[in-house]
C-alpha positions as CSV (number, residue, x, y, z in Angstrom):
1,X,-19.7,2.9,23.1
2,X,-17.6,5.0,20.9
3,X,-14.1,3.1,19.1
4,X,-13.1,2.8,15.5
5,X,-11.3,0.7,13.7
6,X,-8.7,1.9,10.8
7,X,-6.9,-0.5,8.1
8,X,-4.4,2.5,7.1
9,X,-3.4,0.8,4.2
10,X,-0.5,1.0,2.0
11,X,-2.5,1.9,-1.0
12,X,-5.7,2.3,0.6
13,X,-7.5,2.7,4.1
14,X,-11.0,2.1,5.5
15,X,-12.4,2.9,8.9
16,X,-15.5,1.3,10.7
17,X,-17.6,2.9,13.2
18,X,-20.3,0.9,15.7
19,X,-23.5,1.2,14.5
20,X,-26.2,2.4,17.1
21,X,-29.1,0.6,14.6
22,X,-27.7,-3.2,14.2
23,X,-25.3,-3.3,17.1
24,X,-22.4,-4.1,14.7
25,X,-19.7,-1.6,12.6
26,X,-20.4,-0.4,9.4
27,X,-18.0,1.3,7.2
28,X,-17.4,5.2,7.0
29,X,-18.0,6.9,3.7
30,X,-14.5,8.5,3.9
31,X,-14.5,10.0,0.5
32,X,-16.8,11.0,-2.2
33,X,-19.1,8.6,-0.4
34,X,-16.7,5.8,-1.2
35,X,-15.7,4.1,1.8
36,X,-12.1,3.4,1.1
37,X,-9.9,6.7,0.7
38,X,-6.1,6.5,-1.1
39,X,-3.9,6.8,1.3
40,X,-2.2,10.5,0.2
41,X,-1.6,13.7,1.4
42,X,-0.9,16.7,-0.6
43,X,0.9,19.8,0.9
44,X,-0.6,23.1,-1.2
45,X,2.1,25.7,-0.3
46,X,2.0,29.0,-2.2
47,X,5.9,30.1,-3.2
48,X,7.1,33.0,-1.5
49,X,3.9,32.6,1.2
50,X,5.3,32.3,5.2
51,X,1.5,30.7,5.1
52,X,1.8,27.0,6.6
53,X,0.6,24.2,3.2
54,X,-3.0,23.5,3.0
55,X,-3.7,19.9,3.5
56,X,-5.2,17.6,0.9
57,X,-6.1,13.7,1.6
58,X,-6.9,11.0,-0.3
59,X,-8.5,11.4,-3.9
60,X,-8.2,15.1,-3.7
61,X,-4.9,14.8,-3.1
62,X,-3.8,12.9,-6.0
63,X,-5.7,15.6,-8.1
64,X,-4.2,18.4,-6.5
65,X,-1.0,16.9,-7.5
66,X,-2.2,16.1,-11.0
67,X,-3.2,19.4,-11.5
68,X,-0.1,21.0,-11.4
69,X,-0.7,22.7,-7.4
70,X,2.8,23.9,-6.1
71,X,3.4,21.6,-3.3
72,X,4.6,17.8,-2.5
73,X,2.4,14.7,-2.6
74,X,3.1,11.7,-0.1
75,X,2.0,8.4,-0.6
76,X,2.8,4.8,0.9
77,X,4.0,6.4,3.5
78,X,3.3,3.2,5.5
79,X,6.4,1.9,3.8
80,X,8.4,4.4,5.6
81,X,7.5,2.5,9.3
82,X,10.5,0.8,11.0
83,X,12.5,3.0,8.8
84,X,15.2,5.9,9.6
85,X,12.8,7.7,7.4
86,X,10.2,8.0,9.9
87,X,12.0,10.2,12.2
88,X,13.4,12.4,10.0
89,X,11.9,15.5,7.9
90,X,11.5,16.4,4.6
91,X,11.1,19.3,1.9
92,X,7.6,20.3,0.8
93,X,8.4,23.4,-0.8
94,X,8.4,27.0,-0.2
95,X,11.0,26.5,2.8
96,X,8.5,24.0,4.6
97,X,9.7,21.0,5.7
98,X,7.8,17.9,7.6
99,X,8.5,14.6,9.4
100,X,7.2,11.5,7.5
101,X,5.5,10.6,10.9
102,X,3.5,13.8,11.0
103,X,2.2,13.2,7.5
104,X,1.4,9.5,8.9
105,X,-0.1,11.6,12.0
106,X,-2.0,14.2,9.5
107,X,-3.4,11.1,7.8
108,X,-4.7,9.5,10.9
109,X,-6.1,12.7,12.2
110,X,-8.5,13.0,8.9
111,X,-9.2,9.1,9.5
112,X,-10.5,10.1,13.0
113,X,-12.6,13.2,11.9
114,X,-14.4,11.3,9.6
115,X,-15.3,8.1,12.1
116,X,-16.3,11.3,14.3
117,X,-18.1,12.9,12.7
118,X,-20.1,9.7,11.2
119,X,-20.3,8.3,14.6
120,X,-21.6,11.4,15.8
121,X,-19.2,11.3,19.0
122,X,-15.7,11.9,19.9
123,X,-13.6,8.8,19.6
124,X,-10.7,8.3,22.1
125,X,-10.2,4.6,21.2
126,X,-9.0,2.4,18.1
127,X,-8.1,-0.7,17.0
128,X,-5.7,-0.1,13.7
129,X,-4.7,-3.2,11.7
130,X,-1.1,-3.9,10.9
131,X,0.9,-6.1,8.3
132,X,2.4,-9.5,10.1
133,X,5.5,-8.0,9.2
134,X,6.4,-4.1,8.3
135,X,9.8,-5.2,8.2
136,X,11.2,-8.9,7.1
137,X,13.4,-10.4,9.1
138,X,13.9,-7.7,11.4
139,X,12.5,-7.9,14.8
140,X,13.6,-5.1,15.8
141,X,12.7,-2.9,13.0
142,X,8.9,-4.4,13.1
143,X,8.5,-3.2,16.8
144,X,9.8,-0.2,16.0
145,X,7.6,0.8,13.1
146,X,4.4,-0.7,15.2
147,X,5.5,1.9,17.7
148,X,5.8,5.0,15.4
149,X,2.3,4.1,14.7
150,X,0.8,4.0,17.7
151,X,2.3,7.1,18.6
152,X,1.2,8.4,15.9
153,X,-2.2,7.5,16.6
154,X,-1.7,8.8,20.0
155,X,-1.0,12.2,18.9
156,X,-3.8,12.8,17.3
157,X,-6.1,12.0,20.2
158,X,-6.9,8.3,20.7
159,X,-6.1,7.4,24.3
160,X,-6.5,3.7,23.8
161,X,-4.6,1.7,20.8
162,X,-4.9,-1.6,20.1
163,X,-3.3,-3.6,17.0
164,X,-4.7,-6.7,15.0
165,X,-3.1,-8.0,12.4
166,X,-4.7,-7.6,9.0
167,X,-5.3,-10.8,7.7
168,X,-7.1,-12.3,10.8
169,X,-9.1,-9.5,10.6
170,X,-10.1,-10.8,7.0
171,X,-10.7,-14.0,8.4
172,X,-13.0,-12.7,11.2
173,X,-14.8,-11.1,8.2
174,X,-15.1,-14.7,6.5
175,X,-15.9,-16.7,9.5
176,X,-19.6,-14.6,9.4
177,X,-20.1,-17.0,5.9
178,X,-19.2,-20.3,7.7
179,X,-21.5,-22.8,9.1
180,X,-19.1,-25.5,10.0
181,X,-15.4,-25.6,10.6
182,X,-12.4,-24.6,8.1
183,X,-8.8,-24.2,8.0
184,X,-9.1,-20.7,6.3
185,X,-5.4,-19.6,4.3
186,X,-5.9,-15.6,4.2
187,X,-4.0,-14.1,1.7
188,X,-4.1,-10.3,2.4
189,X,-2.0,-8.3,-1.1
190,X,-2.0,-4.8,-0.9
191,X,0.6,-2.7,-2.2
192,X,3.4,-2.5,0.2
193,X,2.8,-6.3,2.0
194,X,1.7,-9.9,1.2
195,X,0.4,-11.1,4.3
196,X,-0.7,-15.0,4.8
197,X,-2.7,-16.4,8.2
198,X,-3.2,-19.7,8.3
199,X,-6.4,-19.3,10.7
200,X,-9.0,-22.1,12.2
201,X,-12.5,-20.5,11.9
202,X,-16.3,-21.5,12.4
203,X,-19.7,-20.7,13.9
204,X,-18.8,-21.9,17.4
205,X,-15.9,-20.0,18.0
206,X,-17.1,-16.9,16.7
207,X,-18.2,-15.5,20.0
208,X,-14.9,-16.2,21.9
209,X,-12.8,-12.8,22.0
210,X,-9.5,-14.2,22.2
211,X,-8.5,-16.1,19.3
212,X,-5.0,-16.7,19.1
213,X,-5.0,-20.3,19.5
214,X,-6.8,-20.2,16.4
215,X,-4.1,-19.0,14.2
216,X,-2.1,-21.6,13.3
217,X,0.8,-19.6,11.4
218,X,1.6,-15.9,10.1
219,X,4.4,-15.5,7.9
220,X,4.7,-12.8,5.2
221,X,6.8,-10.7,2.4
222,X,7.4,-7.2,1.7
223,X,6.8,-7.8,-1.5
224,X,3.3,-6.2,-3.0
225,X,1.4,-3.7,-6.0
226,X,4.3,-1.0,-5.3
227,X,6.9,-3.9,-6.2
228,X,4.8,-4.8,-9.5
229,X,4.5,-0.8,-10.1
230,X,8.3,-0.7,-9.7
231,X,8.9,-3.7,-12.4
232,X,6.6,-2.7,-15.0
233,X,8.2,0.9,-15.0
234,X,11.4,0.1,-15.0
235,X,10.5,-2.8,-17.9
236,X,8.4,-0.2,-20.3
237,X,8.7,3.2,-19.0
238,X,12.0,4.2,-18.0
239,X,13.8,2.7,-21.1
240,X,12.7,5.6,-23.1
241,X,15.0,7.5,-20.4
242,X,17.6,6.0,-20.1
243,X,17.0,3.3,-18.3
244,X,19.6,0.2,-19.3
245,X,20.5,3.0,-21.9
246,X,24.3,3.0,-22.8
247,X,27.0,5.4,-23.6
248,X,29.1,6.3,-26.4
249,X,31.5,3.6,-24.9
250,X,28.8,0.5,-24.7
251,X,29.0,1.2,-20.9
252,X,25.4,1.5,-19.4
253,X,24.5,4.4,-17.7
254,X,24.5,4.4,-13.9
255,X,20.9,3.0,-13.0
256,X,20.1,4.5,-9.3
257,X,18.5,7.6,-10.3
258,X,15.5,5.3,-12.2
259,X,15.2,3.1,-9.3
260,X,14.8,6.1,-6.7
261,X,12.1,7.6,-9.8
262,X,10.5,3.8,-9.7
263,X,9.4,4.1,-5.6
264,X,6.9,6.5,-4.6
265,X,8.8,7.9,-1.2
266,X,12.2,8.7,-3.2
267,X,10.8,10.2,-6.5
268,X,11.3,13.6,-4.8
269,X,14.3,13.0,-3.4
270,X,15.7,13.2,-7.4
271,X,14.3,16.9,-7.4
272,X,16.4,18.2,-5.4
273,X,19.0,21.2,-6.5
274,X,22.5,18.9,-6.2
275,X,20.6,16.1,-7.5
276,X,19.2,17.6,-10.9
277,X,22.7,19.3,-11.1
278,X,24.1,16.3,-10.9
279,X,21.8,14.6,-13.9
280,X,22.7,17.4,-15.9
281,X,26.7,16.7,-16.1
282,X,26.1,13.2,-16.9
283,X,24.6,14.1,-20.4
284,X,27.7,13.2,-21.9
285,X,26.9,9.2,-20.2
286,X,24.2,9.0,-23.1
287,X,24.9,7.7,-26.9
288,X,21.1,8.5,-27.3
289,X,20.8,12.4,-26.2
290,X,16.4,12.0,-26.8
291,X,17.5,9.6,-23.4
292,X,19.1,11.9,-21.5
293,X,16.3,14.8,-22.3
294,X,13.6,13.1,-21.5
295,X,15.0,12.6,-17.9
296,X,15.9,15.8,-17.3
297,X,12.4,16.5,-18.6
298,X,10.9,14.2,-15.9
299,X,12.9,15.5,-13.3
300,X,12.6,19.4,-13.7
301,X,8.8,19.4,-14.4
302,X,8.1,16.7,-11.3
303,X,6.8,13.5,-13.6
304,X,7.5,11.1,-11.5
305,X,4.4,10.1,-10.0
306,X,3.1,10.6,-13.0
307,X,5.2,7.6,-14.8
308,X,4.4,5.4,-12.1
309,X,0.8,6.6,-12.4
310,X,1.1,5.4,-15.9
311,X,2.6,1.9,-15.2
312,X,0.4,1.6,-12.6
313,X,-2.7,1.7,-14.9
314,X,-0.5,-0.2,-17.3
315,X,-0.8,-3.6,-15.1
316,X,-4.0,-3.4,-14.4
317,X,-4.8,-3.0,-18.4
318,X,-2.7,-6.0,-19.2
319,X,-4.1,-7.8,-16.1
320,X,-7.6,-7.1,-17.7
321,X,-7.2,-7.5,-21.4
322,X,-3.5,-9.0,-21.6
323,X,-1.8,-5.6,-23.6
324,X,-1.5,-2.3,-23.2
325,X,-0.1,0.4,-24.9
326,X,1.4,3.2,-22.7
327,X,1.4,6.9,-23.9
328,X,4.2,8.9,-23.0
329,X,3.5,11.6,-24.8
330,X,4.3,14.0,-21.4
331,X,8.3,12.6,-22.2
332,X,7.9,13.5,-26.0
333,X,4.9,14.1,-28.4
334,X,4.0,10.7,-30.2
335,X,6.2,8.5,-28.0
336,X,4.6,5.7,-26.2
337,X,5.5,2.4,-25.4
338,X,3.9,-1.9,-25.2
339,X,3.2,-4.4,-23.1
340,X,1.8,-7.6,-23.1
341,X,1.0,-10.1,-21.0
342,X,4.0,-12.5,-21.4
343,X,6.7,-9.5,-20.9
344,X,4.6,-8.6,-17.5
345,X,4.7,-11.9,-16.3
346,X,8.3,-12.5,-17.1
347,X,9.3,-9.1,-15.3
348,X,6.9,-9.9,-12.0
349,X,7.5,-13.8,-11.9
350,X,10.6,-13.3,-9.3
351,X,7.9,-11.4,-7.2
352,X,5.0,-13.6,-7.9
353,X,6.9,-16.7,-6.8
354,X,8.3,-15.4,-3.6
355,X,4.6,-14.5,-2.7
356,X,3.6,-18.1,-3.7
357,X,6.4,-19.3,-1.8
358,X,5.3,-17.0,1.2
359,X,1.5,-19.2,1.3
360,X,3.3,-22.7,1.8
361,X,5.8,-21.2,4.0
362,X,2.5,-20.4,6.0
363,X,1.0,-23.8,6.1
364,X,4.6,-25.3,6.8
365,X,5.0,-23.7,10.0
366,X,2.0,-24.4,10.3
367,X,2.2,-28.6,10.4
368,X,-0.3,-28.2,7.6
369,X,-0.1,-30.2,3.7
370,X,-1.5,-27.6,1.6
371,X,-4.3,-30.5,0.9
372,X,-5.7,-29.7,4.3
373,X,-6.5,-26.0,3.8
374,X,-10.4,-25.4,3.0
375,X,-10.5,-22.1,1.6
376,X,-8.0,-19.3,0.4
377,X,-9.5,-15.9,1.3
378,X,-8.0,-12.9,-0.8
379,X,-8.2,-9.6,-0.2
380,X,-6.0,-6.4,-0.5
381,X,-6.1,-4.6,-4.3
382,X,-3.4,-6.4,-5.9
383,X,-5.8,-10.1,-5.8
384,X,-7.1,-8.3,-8.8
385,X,-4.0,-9.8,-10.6
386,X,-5.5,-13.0,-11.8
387,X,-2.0,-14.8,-12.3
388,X,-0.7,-13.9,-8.7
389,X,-3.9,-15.6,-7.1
390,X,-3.7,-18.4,-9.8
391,X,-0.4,-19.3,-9.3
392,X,-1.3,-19.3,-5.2
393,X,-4.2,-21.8,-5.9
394,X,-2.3,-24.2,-7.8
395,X,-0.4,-24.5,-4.7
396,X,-3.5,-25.8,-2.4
397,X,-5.5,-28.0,-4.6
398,X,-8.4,-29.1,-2.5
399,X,-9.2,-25.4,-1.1
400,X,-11.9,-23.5,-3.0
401,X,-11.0,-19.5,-3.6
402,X,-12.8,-16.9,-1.6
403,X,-12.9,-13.2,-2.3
404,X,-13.5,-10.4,-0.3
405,X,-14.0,-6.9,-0.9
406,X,-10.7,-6.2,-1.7
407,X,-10.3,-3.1,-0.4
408,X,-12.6,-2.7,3.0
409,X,-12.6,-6.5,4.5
410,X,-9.9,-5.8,6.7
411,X,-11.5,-2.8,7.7
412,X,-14.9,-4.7,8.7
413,X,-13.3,-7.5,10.5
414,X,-11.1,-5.0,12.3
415,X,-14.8,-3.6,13.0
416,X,-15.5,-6.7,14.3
417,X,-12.4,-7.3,16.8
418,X,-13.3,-3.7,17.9
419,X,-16.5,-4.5,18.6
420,X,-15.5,-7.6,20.8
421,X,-12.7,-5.8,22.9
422,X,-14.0,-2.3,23.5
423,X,-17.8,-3.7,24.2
424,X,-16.5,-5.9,26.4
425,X,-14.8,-3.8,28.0
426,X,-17.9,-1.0,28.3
């Protein structure tokens, strides 16, 4: 019996393997021995080489990057499903370019050598896990993207594709903890999607394969960790900048450039020739020139991901210990800049709400008063914001809170509905 199951995350992605010992899946040590992996590639190309890039994944990608290697570094690229982007290619230096889909297919292919080679067999068939929606409000779009990734995963060499969605995979990893019966509300944050499943779970429909009678309502945002990454930079990065900066006029300067530096797949679309060009004439824009030199510092030595590394680290500090101060000494020697807990909140409580709003949506279309729901199950990375999975509890008063490993659960209850639909079917 040889399947896996793959949560490629957003942020992060897990796989799970049968395992010949206990008859059930266990989780692939994908990196490092961990057994969750970042979801990155880096492209190592050597300047002037006609050599195709070296491939990095994961954690060793990010510190390629870091390191200063010549190349291009690709993250969330699952935020580029049901997206023109998908189709189309892009500049990784030295005169190479790529399709986003054959970095998503690059990705996968790693994902499947590592089951492999764990599992000590060749794999020909998957179940991967995807968001409710990759695309709100947009039908269309969300086929699309669900198809980009299947044939992505086809391309790489699984026959047989099947798709859950990720948070009733979480809730097939909580119904293993139940003894009676429960009106489970998964919420499943990551960082590109905040996904809620209003699922009926218990011991004695645990065996039954098909389960979608049991799911009472899905509904979900687009709305996740990248977004929260996105506010705090533009609230304490970019403003040493330019960033809401003004001119010798009182007019502030145009603002596009640090929203395209504040999302991971379009920071490297502002290093391009006509684009740095272009941020060089508008040095006049700027009553503060330090402004002005600090972007074009950011832009012609690549610090993009960098910043956004650095606000990044910058919410989980305040989420941990309510301040932080953020050195930005790459921008300028000495320069740094604060946050505290009260400025984060105010700059995420747009994006907090609609999440919040996003649970009782769920149980709405689901006939449910939030005084029925049991439990709330979290999982995904960003539940490590305290105030976001607060503010969702306040909302369901008579459920207790339930958390699961935030970043594999999905990955072990996609395990699980492997399990059931490839055994059964030999």
């Amino acid at each position: 019996m040889s399947f896996c199951a793959i949560d490629f995350g957003t942020s992060n992605s897990a796989v799970a393997v049968p395992d010949a010992a206990t008859g059930a899946t266990r989780l692939v040590a994908l990196e490092g021995g961990q057994p969750t992996m970042p979801t990155a590639v880096f492209y190592a190309v050597e300047p002037g080489s006609p050599q195709l890039p070296e491939l990095h994944y994961g954690r060793a990608a990010l510190a390629a990057y870091v390191d200063g290697f010549d190349g291009r570094l690709m993250r969330s690229m699952k935020s580029v499903l049901g997206s023109p982007l998908v189709t189309q290619d892009t500049d990784i230096g030295a005169g190479h370019r790529v399709k986003f889909q054959d970095v998503i297919a690059a990705f996968l292919r790693r994902l499947k050598a590592q089951a492999e080679s764990e599992h000590g067999a060749p794999i020909r068939r998957a179940v991967l896990g995807r968001p409710v929606f990759f695309v709100d409000e947009d039908a269309a779009r969300d086929a699309a993207a669900q198809s980009a990734l299947e044939a992505a995963a086809r391309s790489v060499g699984f026959d047989e594709v099947r798709f859950q969605y990720e948070p009733i995979a979480a809730a097939l990893d909580h119904e293993r903890t139940v003894e009676g019966e429960e009106l489970v509300l998964v919420a499943d944050i990551g960082g590109g999607t905040s996904d809620f499943s209003l699922v009926r779970v218990g011991a004695r429909r645990a065996a039954r394969l098909e389960r979608q009678d049991d799911i009472l309502a899905s509904h979900g945002v687009h709305v996740a960790g990248t977004d929260f990454d996105r506010r705090v930079e533009l609230l304490s990065v970019l403003p040493s900048c330019g960033y809401r900066g003004v001119g010798p006029g009182g007019r502030e300067v145009p603002s596009r450039v640090y929203f395209d530096l504040a999302t991971w797949h379009l920071i490297n679309t502002v290093y391009t020739a006509p684009r740095v060009a272009e941020l060089r004439g508008m040095r006049d824009f700027y009553a503060d020139p330090a402004q002005h030199r600090r972007l074009m510092k950011v832009v012609q030595q690549h610090l993009g991901h960098a910043l956004g590394a650095l606000a990044e680290g910058a919410k989980i500090e305040v989420a941990q210990s309510g301040r932080a101060r953020i050195d930005l000494s790459l921008l300028e020697p000495g320069l740094a800049a604060e946050l505290d807990e009260a400025q984060a909140l105010q700059a995420l409580d747009a994006d907090l709400q609609r999440i919040a709003d996003a649970a009782t949506e769920t149980a709405r279309r689901a006939g449910v008063a939030p005084s029925q729901v049991d439990a709330l199950y979290f999982t995904g990375g960003s539940t490590g914001l305290k105030p976001l999975t607060d503010r969702i509890a306040a909302a369901f008063p008579n459920a207790r809170s339930v958390r699961g490993e935030r970043f594999a659960s999905v990955a072990q209850g996609l395990g699980l509905h492997a399990a059931r639909c490839f055994g059964a079917a030999g």
